[in-house]
C-alpha positions as CSV (number, residue, x, y, z in Angstrom):
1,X,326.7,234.2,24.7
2,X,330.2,234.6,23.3
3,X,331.0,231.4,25.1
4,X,328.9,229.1,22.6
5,X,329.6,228.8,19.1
6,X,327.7,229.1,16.2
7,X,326.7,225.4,15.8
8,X,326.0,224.6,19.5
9,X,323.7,227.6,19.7
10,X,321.4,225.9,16.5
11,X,321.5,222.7,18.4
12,X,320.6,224.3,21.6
13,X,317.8,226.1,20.3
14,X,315.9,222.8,19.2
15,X,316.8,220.9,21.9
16,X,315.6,222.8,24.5
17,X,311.9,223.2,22.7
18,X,311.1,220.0,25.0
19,X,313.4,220.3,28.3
20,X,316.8,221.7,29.3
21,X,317.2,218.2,30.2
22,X,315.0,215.1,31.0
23,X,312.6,215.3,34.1
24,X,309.6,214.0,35.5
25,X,306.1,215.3,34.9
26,X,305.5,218.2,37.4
27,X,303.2,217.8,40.1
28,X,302.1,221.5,40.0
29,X,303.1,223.4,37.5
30,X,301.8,226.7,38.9
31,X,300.5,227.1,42.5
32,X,297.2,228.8,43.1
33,X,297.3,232.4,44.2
34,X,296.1,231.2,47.8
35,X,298.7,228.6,48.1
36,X,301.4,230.7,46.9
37,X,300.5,233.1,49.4
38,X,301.1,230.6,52.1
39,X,304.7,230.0,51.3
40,X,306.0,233.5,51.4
41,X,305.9,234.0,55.0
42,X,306.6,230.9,57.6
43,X,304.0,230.8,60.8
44,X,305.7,232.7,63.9
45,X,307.2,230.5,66.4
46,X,307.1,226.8,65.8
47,X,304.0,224.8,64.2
48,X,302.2,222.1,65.4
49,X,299.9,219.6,63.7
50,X,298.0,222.1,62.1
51,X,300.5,223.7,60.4
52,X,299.2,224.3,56.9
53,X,302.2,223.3,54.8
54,X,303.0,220.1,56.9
55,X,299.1,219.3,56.4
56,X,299.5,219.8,52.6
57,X,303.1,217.7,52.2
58,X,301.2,215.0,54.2
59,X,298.0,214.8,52.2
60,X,299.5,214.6,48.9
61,X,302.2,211.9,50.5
62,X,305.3,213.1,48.8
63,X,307.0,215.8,48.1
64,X,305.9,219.0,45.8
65,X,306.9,221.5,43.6
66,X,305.9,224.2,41.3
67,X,307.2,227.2,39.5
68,X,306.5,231.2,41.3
69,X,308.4,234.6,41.1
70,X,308.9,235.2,44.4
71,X,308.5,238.8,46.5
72,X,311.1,241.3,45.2
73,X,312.6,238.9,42.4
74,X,312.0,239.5,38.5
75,X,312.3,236.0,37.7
76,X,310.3,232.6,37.9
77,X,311.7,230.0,40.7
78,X,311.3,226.7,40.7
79,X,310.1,225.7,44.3
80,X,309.8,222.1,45.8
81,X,309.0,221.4,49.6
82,X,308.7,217.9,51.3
83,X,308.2,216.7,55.0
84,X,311.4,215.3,57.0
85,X,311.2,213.0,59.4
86,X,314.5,214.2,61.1
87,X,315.3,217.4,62.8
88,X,316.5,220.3,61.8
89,X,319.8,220.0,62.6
90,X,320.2,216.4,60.7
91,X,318.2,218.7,57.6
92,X,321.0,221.6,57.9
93,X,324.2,219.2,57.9
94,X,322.9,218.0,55.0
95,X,321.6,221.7,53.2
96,X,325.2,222.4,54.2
97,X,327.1,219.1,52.7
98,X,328.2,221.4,50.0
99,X,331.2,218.6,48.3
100,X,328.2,216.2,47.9
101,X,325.6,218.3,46.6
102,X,327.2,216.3,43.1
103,X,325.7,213.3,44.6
104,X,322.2,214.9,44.3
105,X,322.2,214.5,41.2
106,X,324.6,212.4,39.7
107,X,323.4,212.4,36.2
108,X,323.3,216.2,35.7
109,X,326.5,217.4,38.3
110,X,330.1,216.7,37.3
111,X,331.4,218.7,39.9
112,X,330.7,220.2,43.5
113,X,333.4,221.6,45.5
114,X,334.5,223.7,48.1
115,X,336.8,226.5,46.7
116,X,336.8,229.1,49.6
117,X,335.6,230.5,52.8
118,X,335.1,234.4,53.8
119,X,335.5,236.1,57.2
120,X,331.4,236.4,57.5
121,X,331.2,232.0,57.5
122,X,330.2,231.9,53.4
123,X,331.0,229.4,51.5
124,X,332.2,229.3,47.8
125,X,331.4,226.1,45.9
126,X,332.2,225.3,42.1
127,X,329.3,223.7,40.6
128,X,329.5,221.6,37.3
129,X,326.6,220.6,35.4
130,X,326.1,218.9,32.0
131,X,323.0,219.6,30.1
132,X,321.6,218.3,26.6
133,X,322.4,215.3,27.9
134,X,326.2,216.3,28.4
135,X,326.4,218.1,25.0
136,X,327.1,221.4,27.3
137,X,328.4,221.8,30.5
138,X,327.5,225.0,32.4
139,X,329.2,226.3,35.2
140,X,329.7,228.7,38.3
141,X,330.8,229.6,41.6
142,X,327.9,229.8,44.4
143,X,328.7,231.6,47.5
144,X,326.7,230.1,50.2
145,X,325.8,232.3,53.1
146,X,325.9,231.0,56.8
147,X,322.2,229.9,58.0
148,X,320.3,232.8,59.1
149,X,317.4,232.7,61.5
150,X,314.6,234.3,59.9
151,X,312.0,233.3,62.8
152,X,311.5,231.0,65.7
153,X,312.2,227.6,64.3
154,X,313.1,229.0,60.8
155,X,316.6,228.9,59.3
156,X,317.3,230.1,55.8
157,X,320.4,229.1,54.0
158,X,320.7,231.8,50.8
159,X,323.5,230.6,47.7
160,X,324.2,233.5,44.9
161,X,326.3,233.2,41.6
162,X,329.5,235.4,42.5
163,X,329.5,237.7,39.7
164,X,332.2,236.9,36.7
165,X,332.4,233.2,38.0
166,X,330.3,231.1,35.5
167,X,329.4,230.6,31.9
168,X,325.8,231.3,33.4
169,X,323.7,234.3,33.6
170,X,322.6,234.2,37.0
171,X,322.2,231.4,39.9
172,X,320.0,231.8,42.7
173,X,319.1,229.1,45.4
174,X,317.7,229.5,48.9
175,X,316.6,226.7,51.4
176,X,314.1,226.9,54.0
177,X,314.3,224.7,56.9
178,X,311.6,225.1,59.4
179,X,310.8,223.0,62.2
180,X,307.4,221.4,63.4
181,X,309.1,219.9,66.8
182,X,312.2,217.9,67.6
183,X,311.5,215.4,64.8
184,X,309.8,216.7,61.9
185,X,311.2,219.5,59.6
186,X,309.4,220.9,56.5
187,X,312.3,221.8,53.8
188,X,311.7,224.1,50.8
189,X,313.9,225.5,48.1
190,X,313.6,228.2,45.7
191,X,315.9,228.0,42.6
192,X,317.0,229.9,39.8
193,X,319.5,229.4,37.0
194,X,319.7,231.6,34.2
195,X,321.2,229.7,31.5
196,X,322.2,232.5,29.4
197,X,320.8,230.8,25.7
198,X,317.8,230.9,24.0
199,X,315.5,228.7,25.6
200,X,311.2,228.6,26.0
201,X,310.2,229.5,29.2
202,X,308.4,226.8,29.8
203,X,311.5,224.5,29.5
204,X,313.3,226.2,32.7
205,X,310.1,226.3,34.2
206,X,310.3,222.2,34.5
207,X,313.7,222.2,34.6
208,X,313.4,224.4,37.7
209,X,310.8,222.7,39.2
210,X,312.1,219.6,38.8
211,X,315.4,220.2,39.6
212,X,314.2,221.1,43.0
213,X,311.9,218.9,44.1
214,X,315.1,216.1,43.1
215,X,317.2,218.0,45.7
216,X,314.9,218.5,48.2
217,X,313.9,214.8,47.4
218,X,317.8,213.6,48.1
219,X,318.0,215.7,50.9
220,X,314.8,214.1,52.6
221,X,316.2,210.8,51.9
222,X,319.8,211.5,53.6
223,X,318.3,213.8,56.9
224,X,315.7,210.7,57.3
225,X,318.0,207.8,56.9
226,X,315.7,206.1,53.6
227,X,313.6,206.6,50.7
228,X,310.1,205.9,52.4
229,X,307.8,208.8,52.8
230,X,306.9,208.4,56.7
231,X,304.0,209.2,57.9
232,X,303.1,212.5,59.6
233,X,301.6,212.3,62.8
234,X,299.6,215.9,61.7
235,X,298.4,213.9,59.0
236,X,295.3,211.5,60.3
C-alpha cells in the first residue's frame, strides 16, 4: 500500500464502509449451494430449451448476478450471466472489443487500451478506473488470453493482472460464452479485483457483483442490437 498516502488511506477506510463505489441493489447476493453447483460445469454439447441456466435467465427476465469462490480459487467472484439474443460469434466480437470495454462503463473507466500482443494471440490492455467517486484511480495491465474451447458450444475467454503492472493486488476476469443454437447465447462472467486497501468484504462483494452484471449487461445490449430483454423461446 506504499502507493497511497497517509490521508487517502483514512478517507478510504470510511468511504468504502458503504461501497467501493455506487451500485445497484444486488439481485442475489449469494447463490444457493444447488444453483452454484450448476454454474461450474456447462452441459456437454449444445443445449436446447431445457437448458437450466437459459430457463433461469428467462424466468427472472433480466440478467443476474451474485458473489461465489469459484473451484480452485481463494477468493470471492462476483458472477453475472444474462441471455443473448445473438450468436456467439456477435457475443465474442464484443467479449473481445477490448479499446471499448471503457464504454462499459463510462462512469467508473478512464481508460481501456490495447498495449500489446504475444506470439500465443493474448492481448495486453491498460485499464483505468476511478473509484470513490474519482477520488482514486486504480490501475493495471490485463493480459487477455485467445478464446479457448472448453466444450462443444462453449468458449472461455480468461483476462489476468500481468504481475508488476497495476497499483492493484490482483485482477481476475473470465467470460463464458455458451451457445443454445444459432441465435441465442447465454454469457457469464466471473470477476475479481483486489484493490489492495482496507476495505469490508461485503463492499467488493457488491462492487463485484455489480460490476459484472453492468458488463455483461452492456455486452447483451451491443451483441443484440438494444436494451430490451427478448424473449426466450425456452421460456413459455
Amino acid at each position: 500500500m506504499a502507493w497511497f498516502g497517509q490521508t487517502q488511506k483514512i478517507a478510504v477506510v470510511g468511504l468504502l464502509g458503504a461501497a467501493l463505489w455506487a451500485g445497484p441493489a444486488p439481485v442475489l447476493a449469494d447463490a444457493p449451494p444447488a444453483l452454484i453447483a450448476r454454474i461450474e460445469t456447462p452441459p456437454a454439447g449444445h443445449a436446447d430449451a431445457a437448458d437450466p441456466v437459459a430457463a433461469r435467465i428467462a424466468a427472472a427476465g433480466h440478467s443476474l448476478e451474485w458473489n461465489w469462490t469459484p473451484p480452485g480459487q481463494p477468493d470471492r467472484y462476483g458472477h453475472a450471466e444474462t441471455l443473448v439474443h445473438a450468436s456467439l460469434a456477435s457475443v465474442r466480437g464484443q467479449v473481445l472489443d477490448f479499446p471499448h470495454y471503457k464504454d462499459i462503463l463510462p462512469d467508473k473507466f478512464r481508460a481501456s487500451r490495447v498495449v500489446g500482443h504475444g506470439p500465443d494471440r493474448s492481448t495486453d490492455v491498460y485499464i483505468q478506473i476511478a473509484v470513490l467517486h474519482g477520488v482514486l484511480t486504480l490501475w493495471d495491465v490485463t493480459r487477455f488470453g485467445a478464446p479457448v474451447q472448453s466444450a462443444p458450444g462453449v468458449e472461455v475467454v480468461e483476462g489476468r493482472m500481468v504481475h508488476g503492472k497495476g497499483n492493484v493486488e490482483d485482477m481476475h476476469v473470465m467470460w463464458t460464452m455458451h451457445a443454445l443454437n444459432d441465435e441465442w447465447t447465454v454469457l457469464k462472467l466471473d470477476m475479481l479485483l483486489k484493490p489492495g486497501l482496507p476495505a469490508p468484504q461485503s463492499a467488493i462483494d457488491e462492487e463485484l457483483r455489480d460490476s459484472a452484471r453492468y458488463a455483461v449487461d452492456a455486452i447483451h445490449d451491443r451483441a443484440q442490437g438494444n436494451r430490451d430483454f427478448v424473449a426466450w423461446p425456452g421460456s413459455g
